[in-house]
matplotlib code that plots the C-alpha trace (Angstrom):
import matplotlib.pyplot as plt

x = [-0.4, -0.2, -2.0, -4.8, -5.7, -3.6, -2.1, 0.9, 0.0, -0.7, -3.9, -5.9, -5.0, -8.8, -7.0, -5.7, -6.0, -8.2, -6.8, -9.2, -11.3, -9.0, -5.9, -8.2, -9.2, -5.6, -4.3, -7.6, -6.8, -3.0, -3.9, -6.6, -4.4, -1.8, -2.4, 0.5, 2.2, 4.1, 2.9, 6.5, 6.3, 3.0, 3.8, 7.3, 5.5, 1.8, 4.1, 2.2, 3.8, 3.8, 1.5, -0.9, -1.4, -1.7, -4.3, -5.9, -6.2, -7.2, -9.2, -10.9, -10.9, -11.2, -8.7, -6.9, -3.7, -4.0, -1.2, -0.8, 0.1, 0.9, 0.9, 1.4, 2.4, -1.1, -0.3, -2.4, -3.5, -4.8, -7.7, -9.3, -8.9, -10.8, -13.5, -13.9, -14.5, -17.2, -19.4, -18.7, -20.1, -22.9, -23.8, -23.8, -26.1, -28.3, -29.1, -29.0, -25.5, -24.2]
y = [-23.3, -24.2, -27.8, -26.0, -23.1, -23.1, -20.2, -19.1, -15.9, -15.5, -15.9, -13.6, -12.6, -12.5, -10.4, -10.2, -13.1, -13.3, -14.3, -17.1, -16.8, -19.9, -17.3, -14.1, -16.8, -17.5, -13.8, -13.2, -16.2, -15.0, -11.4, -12.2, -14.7, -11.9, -8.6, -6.8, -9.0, -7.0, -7.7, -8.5, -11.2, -12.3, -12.3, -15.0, -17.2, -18.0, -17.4, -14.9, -11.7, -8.9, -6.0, -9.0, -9.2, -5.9, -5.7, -8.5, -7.1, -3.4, -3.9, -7.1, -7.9, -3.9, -4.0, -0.6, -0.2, 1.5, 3.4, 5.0, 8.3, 9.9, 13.3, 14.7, 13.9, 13.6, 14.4, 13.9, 16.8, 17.0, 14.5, 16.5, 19.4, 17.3, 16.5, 20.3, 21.3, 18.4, 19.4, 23.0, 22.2, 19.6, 22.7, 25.4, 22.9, 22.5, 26.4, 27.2, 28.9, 27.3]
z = [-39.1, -42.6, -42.7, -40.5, -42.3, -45.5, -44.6, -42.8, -41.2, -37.9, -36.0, -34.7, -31.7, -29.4, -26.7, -22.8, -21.3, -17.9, -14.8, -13.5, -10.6, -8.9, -8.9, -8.0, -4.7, -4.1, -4.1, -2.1, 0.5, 0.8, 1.7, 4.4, 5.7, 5.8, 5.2, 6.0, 3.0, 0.2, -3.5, -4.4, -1.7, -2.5, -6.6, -5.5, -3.2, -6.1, -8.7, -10.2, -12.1, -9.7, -11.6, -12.2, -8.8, -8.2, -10.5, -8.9, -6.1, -7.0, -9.9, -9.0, -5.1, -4.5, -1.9, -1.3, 0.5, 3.9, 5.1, 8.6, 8.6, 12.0, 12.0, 15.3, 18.4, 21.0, 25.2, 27.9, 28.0, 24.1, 25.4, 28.0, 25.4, 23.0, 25.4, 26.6, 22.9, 22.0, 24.9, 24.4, 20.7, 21.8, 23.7, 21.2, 18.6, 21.1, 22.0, 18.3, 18.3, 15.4]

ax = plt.figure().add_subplot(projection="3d")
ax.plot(x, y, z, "-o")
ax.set_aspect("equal")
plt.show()
């Protein structure tokens, strides 16, 4: 530092470094090519730190993790049930009873 600048303090520091649009493409490529992948795994096999790539992919990619909740148990019966109510409402939107 000191032949440079004469000094020996510290540079200024500019700020966070970007990830570059070639890793944004590689996390991007991974995921479609697997999207059921974890972020740990994901982070180990680009060798990429793990909340890095998860801000990759929510901040930059926009991709959102999709969880399946089930939350009851459907029988046969719950689909004719279904179907009875949907006409019985088509109907009632049609005559106004809504």
């Amino acid at each position: 530092m000191f032949p440079e600048t004469g000094c020996l303090c510290k540079g200024k520091i500019t700020g966070r470094r970007r990830v570059s649009e070639e890793i944004a493409e590689r996390v991007r490529q991974s995921f479609v090519r697997s999207p059921q992948k974890s972020t740990v795994r994901a982070s180990r096999e680009l060798g990429i730190p793990q909340k890095t790539l998860w801000n990759v992919l929510r901040r930059r990619l926009h991709f959102k993790p999709y969880r399946l909740q089930l939350l009851q148990h459907l029988t046969p019966d719950d689909y004719a049930r279904r179907f009875d109510f949907c006409t019985r409402m088509q109907q009632n939107m049609e005559y106004g009873d809504v």
